[in-house]
VOGUPA-575874 format. One line per 8 residues: number of its first residue (from 1); their letters; for each residue x, y, z of N, C-alpha, C. Coordinates in steps of 0.05 Angstrom, whole numbers, plus 5000, padded with zeros to 4 digits. Layout:
NUM> A> X Y Z X Y Z X Y Z; ...
//
This chain:
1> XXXXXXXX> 0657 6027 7754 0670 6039 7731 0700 6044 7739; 0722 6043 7722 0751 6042 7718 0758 6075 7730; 0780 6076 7725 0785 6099 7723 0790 6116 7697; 0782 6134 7702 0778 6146 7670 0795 6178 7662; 0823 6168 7665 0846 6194 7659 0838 6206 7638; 0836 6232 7650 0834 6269 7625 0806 6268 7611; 0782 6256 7635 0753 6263 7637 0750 6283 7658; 0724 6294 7655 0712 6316 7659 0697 6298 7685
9> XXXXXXXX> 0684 6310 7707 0677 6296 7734 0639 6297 7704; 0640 6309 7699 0607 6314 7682 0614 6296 7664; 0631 6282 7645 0636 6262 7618 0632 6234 7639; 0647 6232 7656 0643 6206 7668 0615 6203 7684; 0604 6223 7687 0572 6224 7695 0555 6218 7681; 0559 6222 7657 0538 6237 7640 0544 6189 7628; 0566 6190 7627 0568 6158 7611 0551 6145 7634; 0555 6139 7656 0554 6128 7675 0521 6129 7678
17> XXXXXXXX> 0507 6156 7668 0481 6150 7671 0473 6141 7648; 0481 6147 7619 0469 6124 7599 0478 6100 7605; 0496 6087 7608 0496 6060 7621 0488 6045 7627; 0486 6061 7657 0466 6037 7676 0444 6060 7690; 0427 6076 7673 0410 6085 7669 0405 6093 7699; 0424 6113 7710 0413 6124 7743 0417 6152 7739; 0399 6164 7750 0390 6199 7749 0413 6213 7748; 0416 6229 7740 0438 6243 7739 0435 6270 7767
25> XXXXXXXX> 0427 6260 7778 0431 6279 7800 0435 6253 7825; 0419 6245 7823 0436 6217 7839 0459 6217 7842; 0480 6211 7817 0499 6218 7810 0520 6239 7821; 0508 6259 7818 0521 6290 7827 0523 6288 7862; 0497 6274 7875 0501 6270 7900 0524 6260 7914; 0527 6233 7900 0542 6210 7901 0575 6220 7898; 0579 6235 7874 0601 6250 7877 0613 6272 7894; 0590 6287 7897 0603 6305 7921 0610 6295 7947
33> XXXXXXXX> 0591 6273 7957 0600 6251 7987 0624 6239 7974; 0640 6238 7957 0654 6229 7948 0676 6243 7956; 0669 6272 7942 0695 6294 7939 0700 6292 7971; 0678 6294 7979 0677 6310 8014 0682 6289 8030; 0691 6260 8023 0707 6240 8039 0729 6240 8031; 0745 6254 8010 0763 6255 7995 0777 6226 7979; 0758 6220 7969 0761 6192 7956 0766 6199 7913; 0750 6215 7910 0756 6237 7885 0761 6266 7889
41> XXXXXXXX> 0769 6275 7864 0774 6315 7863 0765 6314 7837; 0751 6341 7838 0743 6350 7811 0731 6376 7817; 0734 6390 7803 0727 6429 7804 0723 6429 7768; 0709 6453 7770 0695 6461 7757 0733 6460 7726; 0737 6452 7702 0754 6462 7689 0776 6446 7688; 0776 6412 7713 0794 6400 7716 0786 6383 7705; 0795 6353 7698 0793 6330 7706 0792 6314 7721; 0764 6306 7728 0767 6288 7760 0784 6259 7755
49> XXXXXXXX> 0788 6254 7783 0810 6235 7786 0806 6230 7818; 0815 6205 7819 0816 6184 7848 0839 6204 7861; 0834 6206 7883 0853 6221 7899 0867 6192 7912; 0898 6195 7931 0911 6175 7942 0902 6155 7949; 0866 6168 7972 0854 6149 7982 0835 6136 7973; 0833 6143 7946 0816 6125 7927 0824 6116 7915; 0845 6118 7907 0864 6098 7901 0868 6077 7913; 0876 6067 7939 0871 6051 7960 0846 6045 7971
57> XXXXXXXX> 0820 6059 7969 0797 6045 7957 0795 6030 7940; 0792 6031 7923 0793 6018 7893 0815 5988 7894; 0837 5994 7902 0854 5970 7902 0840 5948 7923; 0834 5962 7945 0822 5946 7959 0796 5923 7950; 0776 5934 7943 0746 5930 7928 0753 5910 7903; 0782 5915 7881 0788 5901 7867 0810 5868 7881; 0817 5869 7906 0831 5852 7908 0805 5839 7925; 0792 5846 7941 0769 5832 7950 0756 5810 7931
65> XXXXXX> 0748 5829 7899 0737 5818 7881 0751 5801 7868; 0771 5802 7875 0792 5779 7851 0788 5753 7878; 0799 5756 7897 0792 5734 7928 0767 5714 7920; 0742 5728 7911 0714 5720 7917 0710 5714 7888; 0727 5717 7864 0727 5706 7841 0705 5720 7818; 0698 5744 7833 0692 5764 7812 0701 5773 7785
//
């Protein structure tokens, strides 16, 4: 999934499990190993968002995928 500016870390959860239909605590896992590699931020009242180094994740994963013709 994209990035999703002035969502809630729970709005982009909550889509992400009607979707592609994965537990929503799955989910919650997945994000906190997230927060706690610092790859996203999100607290309780913010908007989560890609931190620097997910940023540079993400570019990475997408230029891989453009290489391999994804």
């Amino acid at each position: 999934m994209e990035e999703a500016p002035g969502k809630s870390a729970y709005s982009i959860l909550k889509a992400i499990e009607e979707k592609y239909n994965i537990r929503s605590s799955t989910l919650k896992l997945n994000a906190r190993s997230l927060r706690r590699l610092g790859l996203i931020d999100f607290s309780k009242g913010k908007n989560a968002e890609l931190t620097i180094n997910g940023k540079v994740i993400l570019s990475v994963i997408k230029n891989r995928e453009a290489e391999n013709g994804k």
